[in-house]
mmCIF file of the N, C-alpha and C atoms, coordinates in Angstrom:
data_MODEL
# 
_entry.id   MODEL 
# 
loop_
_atom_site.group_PDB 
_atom_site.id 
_atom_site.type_symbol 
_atom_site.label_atom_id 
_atom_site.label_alt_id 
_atom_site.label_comp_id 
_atom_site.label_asym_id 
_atom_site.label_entity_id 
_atom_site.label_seq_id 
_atom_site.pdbx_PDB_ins_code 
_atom_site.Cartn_x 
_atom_site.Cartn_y 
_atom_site.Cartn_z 
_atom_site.occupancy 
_atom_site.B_iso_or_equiv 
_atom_site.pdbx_formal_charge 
_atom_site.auth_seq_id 
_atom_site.auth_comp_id 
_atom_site.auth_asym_id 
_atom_site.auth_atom_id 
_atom_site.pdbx_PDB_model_num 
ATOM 1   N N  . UNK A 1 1  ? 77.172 97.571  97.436  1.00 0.00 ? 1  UNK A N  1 
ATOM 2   C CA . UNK A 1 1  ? 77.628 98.240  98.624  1.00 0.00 ? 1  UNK A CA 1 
ATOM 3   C C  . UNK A 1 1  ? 79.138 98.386  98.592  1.00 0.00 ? 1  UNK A C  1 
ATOM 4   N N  . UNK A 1 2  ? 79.817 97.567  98.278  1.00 0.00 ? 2  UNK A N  1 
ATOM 5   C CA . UNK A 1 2  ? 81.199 97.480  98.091  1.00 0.00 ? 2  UNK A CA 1 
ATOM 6   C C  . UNK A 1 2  ? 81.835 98.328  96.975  1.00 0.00 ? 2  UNK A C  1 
ATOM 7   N N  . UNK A 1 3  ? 81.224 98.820  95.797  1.00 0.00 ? 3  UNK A N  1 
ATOM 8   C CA . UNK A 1 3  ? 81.643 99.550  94.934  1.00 0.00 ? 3  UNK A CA 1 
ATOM 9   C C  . UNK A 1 3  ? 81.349 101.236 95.543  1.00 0.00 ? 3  UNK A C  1 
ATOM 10  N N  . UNK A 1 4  ? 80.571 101.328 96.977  1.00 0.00 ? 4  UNK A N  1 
ATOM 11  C CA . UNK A 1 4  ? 80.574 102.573 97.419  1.00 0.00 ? 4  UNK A CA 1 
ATOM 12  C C  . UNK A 1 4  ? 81.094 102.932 99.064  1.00 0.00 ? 4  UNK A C  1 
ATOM 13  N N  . UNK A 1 5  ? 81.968 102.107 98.761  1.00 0.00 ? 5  UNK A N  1 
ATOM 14  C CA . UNK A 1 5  ? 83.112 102.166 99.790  1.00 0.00 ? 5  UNK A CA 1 
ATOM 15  C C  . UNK A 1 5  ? 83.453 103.776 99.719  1.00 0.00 ? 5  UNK A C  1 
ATOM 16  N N  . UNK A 1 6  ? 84.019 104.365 101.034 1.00 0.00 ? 6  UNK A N  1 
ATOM 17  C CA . UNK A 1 6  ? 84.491 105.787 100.728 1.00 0.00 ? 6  UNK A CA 1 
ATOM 18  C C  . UNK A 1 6  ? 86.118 105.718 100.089 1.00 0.00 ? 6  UNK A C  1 
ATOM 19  N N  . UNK A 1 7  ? 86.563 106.501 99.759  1.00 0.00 ? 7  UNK A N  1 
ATOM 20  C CA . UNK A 1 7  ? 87.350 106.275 99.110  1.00 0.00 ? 7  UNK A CA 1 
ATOM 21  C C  . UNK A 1 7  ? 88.583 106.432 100.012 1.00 0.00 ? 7  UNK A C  1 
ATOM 22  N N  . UNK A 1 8  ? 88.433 106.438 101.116 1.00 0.00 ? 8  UNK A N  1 
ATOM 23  C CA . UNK A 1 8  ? 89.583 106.717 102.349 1.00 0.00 ? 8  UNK A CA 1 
ATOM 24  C C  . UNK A 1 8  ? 89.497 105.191 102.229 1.00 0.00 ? 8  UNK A C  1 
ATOM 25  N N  . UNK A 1 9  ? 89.103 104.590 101.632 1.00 0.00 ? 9  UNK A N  1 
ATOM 26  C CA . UNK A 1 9  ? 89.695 103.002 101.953 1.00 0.00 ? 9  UNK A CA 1 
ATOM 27  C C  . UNK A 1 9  ? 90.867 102.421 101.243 1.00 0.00 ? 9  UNK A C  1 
ATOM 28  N N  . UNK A 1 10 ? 92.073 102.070 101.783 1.00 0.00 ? 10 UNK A N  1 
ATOM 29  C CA . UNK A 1 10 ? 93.065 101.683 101.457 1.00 0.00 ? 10 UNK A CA 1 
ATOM 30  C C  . UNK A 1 10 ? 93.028 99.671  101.356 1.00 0.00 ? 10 UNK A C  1 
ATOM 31  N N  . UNK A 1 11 ? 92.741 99.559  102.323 1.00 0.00 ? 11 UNK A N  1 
ATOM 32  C CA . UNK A 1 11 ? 92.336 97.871  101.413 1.00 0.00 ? 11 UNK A CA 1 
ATOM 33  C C  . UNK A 1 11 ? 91.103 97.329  101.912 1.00 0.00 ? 11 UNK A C  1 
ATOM 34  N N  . UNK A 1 12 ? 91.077 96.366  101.411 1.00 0.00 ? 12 UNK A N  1 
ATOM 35  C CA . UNK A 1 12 ? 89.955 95.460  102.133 1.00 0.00 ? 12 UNK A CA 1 
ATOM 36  C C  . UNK A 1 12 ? 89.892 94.294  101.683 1.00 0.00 ? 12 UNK A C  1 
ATOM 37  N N  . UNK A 1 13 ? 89.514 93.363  102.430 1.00 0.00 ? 13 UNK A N  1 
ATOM 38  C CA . UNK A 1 13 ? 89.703 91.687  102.264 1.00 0.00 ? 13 UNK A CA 1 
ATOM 39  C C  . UNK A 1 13 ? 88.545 91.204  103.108 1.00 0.00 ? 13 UNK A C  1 
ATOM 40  N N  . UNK A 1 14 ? 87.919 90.122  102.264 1.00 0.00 ? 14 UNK A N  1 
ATOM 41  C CA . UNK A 1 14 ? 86.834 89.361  102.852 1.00 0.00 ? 14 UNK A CA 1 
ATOM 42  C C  . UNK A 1 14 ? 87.224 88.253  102.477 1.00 0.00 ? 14 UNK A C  1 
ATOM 43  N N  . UNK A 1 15 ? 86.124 87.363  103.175 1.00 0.00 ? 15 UNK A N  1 
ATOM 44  C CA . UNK A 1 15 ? 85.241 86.119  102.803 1.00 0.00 ? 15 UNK A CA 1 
ATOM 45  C C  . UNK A 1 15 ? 84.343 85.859  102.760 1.00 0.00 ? 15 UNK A C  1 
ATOM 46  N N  . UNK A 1 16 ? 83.453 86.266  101.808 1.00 0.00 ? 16 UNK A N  1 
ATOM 47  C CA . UNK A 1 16 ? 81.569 86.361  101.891 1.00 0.00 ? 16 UNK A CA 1 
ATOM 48  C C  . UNK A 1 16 ? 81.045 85.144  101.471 1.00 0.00 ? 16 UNK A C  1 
ATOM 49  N N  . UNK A 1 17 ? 79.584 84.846  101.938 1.00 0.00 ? 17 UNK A N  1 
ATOM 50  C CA . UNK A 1 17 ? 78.866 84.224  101.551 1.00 0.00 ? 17 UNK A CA 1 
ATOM 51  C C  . UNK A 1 17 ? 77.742 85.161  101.515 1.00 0.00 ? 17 UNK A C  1 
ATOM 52  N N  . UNK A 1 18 ? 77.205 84.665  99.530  1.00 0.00 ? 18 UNK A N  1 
ATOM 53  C CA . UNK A 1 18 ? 76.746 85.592  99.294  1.00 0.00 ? 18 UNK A CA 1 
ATOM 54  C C  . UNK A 1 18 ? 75.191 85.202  98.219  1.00 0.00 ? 18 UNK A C  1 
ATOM 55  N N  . UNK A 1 19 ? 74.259 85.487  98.576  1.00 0.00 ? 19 UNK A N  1 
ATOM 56  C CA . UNK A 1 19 ? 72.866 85.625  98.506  1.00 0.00 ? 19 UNK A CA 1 
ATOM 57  C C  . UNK A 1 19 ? 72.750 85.209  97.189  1.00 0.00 ? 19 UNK A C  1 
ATOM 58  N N  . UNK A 1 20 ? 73.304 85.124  96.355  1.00 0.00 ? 20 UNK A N  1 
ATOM 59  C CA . UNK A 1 20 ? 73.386 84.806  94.761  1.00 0.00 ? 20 UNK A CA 1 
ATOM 60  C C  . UNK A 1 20 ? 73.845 83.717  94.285  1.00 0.00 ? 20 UNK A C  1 
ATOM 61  N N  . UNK A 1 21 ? 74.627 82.865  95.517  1.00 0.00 ? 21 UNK A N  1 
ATOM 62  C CA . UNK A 1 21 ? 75.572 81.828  95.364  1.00 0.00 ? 21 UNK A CA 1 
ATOM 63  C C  . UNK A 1 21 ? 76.249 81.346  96.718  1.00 0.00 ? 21 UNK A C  1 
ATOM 64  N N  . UNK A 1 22 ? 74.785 81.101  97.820  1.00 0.00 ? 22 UNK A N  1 
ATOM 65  C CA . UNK A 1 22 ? 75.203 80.723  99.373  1.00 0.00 ? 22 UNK A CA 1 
ATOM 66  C C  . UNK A 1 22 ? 75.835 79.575  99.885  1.00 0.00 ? 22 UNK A C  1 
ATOM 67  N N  . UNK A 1 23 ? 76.438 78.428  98.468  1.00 0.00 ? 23 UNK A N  1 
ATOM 68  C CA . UNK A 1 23 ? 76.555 77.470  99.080  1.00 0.00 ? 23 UNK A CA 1 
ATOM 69  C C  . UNK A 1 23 ? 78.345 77.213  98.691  1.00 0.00 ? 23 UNK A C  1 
ATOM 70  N N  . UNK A 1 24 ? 78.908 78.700  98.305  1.00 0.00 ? 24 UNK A N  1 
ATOM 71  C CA . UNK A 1 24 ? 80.180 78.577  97.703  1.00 0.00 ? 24 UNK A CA 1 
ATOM 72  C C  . UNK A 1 24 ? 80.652 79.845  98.516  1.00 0.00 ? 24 UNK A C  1 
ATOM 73  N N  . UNK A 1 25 ? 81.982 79.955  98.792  1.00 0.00 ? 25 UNK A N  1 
ATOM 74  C CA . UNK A 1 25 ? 82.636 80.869  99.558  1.00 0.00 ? 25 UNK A CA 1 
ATOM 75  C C  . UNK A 1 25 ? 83.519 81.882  98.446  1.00 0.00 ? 25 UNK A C  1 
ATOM 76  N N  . UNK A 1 26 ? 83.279 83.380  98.400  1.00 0.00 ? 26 UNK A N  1 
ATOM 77  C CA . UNK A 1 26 ? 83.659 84.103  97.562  1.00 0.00 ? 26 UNK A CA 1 
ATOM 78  C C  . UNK A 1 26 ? 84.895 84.703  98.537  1.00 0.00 ? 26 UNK A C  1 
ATOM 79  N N  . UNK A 1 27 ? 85.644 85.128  97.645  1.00 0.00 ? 27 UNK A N  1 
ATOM 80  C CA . UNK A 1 27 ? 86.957 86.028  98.740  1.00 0.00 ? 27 UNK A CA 1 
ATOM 81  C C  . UNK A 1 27 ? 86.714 87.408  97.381  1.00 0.00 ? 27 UNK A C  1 
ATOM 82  N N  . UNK A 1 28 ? 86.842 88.565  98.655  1.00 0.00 ? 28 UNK A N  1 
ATOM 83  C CA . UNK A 1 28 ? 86.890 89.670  98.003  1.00 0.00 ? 28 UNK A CA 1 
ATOM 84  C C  . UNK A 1 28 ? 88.465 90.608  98.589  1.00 0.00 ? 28 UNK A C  1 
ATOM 85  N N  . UNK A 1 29 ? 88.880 90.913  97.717  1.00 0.00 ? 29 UNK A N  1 
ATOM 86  C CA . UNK A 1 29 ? 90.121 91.960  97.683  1.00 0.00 ? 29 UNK A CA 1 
ATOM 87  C C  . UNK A 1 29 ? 89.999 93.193  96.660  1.00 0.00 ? 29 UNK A C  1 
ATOM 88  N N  . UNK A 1 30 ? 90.883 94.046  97.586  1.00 0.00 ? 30 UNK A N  1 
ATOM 89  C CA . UNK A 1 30 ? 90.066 95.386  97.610  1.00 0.00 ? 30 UNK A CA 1 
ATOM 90  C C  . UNK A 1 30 ? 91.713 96.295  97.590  1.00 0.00 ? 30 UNK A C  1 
ATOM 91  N N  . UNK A 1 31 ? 92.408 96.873  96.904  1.00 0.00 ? 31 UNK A N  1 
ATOM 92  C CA . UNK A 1 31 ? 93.564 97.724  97.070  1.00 0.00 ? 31 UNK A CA 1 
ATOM 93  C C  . UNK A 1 31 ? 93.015 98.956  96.315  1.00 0.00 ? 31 UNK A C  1 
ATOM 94  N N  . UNK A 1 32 ? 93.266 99.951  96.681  1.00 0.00 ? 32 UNK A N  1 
ATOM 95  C CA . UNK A 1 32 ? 92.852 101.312 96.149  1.00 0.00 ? 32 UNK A CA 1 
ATOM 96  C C  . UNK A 1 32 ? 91.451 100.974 95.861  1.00 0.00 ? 32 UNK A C  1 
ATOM 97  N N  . UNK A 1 33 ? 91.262 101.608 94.615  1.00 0.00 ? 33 UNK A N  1 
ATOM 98  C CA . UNK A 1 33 ? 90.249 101.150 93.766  1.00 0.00 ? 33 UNK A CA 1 
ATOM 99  C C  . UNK A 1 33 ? 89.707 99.963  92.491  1.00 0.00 ? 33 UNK A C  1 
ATOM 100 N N  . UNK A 1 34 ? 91.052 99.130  92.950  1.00 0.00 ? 34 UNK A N  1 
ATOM 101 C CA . UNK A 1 34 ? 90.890 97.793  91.923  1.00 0.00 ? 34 UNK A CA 1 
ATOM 102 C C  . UNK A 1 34 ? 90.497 96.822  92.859  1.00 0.00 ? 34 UNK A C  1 
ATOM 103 N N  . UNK A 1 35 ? 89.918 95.906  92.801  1.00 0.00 ? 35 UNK A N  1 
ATOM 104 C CA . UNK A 1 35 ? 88.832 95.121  93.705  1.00 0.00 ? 35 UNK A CA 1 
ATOM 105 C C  . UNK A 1 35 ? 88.696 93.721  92.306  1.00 0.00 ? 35 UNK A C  1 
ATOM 106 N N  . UNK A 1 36 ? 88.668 92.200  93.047  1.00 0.00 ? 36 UNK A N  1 
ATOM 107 C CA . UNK A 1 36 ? 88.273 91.238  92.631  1.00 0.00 ? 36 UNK A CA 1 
ATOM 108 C C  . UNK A 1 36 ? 87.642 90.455  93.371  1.00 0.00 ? 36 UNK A C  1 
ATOM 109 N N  . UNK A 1 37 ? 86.745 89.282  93.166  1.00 0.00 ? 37 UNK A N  1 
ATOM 110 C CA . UNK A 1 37 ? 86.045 88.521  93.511  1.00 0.00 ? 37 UNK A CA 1 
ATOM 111 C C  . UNK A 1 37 ? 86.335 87.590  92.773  1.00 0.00 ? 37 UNK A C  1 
ATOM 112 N N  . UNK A 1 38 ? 86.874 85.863  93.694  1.00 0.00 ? 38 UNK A N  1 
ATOM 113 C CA . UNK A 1 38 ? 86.935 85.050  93.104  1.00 0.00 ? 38 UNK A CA 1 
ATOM 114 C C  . UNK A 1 38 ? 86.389 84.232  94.139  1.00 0.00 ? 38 UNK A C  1 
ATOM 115 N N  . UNK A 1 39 ? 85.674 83.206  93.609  1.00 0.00 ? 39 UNK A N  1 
ATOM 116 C CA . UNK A 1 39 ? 84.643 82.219  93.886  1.00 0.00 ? 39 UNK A CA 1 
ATOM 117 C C  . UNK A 1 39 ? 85.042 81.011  93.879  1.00 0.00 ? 39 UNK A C  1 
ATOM 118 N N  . UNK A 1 40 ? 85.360 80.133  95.067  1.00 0.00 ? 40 UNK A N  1 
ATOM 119 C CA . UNK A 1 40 ? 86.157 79.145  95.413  1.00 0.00 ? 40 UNK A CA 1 
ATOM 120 C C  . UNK A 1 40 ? 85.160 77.995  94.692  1.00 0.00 ? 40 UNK A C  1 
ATOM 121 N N  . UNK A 1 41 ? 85.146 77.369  93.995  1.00 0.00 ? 41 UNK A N  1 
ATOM 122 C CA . UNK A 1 41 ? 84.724 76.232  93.909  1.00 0.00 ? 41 UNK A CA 1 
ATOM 123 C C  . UNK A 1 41 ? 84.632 74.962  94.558  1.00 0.00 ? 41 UNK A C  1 
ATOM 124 N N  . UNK A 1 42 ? 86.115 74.662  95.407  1.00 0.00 ? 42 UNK A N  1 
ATOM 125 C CA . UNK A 1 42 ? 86.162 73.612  96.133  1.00 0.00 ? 42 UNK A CA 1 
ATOM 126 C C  . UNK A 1 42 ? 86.171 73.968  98.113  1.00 0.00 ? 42 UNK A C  1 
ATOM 127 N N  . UNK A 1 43 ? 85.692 75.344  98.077  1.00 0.00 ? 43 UNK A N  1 
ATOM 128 C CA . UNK A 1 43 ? 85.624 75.162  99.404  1.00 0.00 ? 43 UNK A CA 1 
ATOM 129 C C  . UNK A 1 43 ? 83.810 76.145  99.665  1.00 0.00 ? 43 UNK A C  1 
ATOM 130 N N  . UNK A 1 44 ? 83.484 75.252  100.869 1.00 0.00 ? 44 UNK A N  1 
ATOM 131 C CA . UNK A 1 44 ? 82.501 75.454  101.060 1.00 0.00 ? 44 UNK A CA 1 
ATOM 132 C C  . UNK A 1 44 ? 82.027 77.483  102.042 1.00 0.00 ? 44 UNK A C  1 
ATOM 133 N N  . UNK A 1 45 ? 80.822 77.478  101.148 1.00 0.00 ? 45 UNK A N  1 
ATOM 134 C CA . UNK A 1 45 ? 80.886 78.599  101.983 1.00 0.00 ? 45 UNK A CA 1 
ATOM 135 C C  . UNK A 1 45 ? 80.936 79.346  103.461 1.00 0.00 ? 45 UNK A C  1 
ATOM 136 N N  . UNK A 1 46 ? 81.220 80.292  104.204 1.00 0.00 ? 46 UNK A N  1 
ATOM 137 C CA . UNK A 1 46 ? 81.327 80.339  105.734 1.00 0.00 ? 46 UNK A CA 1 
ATOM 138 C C  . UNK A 1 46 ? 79.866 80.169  106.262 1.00 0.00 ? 46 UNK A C  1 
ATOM 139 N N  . UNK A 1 47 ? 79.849 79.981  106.991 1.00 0.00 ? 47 UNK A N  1 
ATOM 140 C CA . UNK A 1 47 ? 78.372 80.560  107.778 1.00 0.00 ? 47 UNK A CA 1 
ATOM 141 C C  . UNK A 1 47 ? 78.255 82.137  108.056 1.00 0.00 ? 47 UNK A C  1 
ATOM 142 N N  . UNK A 1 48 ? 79.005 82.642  107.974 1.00 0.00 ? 48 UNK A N  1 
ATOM 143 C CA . UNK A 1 48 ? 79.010 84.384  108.358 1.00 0.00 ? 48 UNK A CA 1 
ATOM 144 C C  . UNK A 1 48 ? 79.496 84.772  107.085 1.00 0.00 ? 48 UNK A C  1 
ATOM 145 N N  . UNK A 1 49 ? 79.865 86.030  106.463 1.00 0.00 ? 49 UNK A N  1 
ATOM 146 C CA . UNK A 1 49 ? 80.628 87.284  105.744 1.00 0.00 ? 49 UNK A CA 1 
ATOM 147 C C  . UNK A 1 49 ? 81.714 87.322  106.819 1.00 0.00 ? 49 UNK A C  1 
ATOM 148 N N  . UNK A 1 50 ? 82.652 87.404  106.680 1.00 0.00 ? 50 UNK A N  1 
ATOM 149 C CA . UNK A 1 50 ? 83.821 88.399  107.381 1.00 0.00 ? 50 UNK A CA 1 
ATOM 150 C C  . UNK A 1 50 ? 84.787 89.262  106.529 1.00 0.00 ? 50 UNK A C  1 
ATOM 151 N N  . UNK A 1 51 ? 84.462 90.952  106.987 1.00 0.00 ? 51 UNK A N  1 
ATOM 152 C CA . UNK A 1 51 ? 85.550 91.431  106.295 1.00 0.00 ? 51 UNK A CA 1 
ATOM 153 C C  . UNK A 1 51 ? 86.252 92.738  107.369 1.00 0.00 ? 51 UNK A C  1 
ATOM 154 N N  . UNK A 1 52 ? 87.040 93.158  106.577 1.00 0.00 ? 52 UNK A N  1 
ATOM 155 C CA . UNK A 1 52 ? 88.252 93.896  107.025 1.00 0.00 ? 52 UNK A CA 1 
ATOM 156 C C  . UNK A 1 52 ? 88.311 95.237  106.096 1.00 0.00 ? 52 UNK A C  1 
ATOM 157 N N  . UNK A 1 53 ? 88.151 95.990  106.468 1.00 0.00 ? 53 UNK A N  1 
ATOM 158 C CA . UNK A 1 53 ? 88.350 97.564  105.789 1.00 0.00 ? 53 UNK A CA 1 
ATOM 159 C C  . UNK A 1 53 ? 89.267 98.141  106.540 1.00 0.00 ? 53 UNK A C  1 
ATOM 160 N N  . UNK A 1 54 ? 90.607 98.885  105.734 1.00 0.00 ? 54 UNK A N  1 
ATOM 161 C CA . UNK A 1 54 ? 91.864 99.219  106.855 1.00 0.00 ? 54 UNK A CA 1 
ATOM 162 C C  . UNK A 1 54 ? 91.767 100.710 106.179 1.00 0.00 ? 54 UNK A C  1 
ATOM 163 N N  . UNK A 1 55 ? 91.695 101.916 106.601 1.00 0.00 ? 55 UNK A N  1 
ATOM 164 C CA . UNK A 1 55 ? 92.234 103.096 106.065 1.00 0.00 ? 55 UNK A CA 1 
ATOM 165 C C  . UNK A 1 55 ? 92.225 104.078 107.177 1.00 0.00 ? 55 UNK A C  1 
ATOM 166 N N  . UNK A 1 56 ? 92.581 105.524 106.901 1.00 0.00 ? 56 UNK A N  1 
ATOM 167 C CA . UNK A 1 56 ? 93.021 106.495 107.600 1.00 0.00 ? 56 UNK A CA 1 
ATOM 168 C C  . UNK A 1 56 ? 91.804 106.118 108.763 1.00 0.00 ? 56 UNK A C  1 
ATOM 169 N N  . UNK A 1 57 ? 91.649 106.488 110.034 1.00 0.00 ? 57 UNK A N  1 
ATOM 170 C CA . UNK A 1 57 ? 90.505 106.956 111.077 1.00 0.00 ? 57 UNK A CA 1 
ATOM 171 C C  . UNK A 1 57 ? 89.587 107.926 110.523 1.00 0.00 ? 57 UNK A C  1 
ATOM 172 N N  . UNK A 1 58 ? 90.067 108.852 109.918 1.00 0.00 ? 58 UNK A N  1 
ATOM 173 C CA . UNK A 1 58 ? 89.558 110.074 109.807 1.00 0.00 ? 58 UNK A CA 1 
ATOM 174 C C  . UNK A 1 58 ? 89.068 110.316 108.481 1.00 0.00 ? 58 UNK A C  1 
ATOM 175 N N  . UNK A 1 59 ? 89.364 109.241 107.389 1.00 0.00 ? 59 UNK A N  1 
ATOM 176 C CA . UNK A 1 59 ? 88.197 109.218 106.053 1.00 0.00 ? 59 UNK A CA 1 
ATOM 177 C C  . UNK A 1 59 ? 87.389 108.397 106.315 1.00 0.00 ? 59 UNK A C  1 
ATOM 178 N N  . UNK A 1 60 ? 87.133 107.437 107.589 1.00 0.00 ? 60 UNK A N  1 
ATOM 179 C CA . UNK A 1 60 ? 86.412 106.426 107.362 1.00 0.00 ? 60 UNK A CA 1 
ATOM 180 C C  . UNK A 1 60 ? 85.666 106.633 108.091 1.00 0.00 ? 60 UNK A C  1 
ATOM 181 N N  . UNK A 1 61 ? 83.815 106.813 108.760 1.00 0.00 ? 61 UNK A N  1 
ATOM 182 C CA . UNK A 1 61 ? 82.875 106.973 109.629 1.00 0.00 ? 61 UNK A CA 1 
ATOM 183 C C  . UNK A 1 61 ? 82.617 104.978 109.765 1.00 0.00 ? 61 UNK A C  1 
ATOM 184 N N  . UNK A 1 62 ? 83.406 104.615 110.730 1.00 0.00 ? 62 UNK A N  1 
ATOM 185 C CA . UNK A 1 62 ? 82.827 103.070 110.947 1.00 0.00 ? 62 UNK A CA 1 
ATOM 186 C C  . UNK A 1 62 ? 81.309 102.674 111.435 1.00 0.00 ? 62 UNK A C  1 
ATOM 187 N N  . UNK A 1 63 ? 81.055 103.819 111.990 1.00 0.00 ? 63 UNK A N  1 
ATOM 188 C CA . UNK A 1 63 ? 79.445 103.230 112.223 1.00 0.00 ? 63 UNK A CA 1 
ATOM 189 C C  . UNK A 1 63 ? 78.824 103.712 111.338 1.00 0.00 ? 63 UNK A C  1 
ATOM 190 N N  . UNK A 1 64 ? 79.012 104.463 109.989 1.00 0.00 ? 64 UNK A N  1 
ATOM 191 C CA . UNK A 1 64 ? 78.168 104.317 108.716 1.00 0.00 ? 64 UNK A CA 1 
ATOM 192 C C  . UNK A 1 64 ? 78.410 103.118 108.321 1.00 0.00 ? 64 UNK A C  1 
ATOM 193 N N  . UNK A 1 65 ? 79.712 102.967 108.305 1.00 0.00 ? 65 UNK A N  1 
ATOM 194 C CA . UNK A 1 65 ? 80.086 101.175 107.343 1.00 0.00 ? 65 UNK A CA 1 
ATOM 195 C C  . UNK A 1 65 ? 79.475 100.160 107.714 1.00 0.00 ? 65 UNK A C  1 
ATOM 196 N N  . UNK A 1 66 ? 79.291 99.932  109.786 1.00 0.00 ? 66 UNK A N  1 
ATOM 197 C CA . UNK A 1 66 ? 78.970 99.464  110.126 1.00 0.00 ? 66 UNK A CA 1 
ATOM 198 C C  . UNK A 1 66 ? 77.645 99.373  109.597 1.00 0.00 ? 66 UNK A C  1 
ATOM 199 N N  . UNK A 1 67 ? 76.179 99.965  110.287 1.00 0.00 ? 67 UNK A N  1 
ATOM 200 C CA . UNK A 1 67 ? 75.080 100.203 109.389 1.00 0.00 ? 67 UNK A CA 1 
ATOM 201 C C  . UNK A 1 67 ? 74.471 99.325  108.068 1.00 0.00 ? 67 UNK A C  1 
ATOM 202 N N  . UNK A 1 68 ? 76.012 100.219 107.113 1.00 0.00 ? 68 UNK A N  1 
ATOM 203 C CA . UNK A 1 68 ? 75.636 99.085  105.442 1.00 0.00 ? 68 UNK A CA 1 
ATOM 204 C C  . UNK A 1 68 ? 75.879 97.580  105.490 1.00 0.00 ? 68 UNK A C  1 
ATOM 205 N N  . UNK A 1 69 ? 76.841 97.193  106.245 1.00 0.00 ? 69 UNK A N  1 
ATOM 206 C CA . UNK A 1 69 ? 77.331 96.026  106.312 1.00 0.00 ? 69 UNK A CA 1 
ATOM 207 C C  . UNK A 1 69 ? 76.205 95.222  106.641 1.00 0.00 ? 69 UNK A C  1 
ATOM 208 N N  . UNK A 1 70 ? 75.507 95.801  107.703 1.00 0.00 ? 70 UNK A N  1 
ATOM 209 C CA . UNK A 1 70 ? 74.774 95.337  108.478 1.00 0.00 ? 70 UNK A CA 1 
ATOM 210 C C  . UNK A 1 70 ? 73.084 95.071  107.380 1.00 0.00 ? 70 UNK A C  1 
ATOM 211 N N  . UNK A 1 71 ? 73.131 95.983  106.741 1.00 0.00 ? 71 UNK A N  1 
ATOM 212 C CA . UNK A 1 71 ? 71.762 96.191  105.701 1.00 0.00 ? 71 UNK A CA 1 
ATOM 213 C C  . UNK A 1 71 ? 72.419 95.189  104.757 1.00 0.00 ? 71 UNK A C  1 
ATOM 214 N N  . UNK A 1 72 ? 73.380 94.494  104.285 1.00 0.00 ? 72 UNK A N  1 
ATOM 215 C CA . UNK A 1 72 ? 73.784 93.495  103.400 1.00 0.00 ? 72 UNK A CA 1 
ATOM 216 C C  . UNK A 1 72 ? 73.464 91.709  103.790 1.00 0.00 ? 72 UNK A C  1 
ATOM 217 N N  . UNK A 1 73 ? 73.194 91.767  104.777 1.00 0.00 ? 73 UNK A N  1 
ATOM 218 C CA . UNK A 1 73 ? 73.054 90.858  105.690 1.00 0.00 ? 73 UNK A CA 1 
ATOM 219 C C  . UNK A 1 73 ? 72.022 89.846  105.190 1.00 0.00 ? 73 UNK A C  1 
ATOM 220 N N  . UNK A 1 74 ? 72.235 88.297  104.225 1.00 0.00 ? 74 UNK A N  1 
ATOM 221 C CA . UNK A 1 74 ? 71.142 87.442  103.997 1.00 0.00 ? 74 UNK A CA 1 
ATOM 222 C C  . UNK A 1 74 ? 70.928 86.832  105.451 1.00 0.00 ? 74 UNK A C  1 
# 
């Protein structure tokens, strides 16, 4: 889902917990189109995902994003 971000996205930053690895807290960063994921080892994962998508109003439809975000949901 994250690799089909629209491309009006200028950054984005999380903290997921994530279905593949729920008991470790991943941080995701997101500038243009270069994006990493690094996987905390010593801190435990959140109880929620929280993230942040910042770009123009007008490339971004938030209640599509909303929607996917929402379909990502363990």
């Amino acid at each position: 889902m994250l690799d089909a971000l629209p491309a009006g996205v200028l950054r984005a930053k999380g903290v997921l917990r994530l279905s593949g690895d729920p008991a470790r807290r991943t941080v995701y960063q997101r500038v243009g189109r270069r994006w990493s994921f690094v996987t905390d080892d010593e801190a435990a994962a959140p109880e929620h995902s929280s993230l942040v998508v910042i770009g123009p109003a007008a490339s971004i439809d938030s209640k599509d994003l909303s929607r996917r975000f929402d379909a990502c949901r363990i």
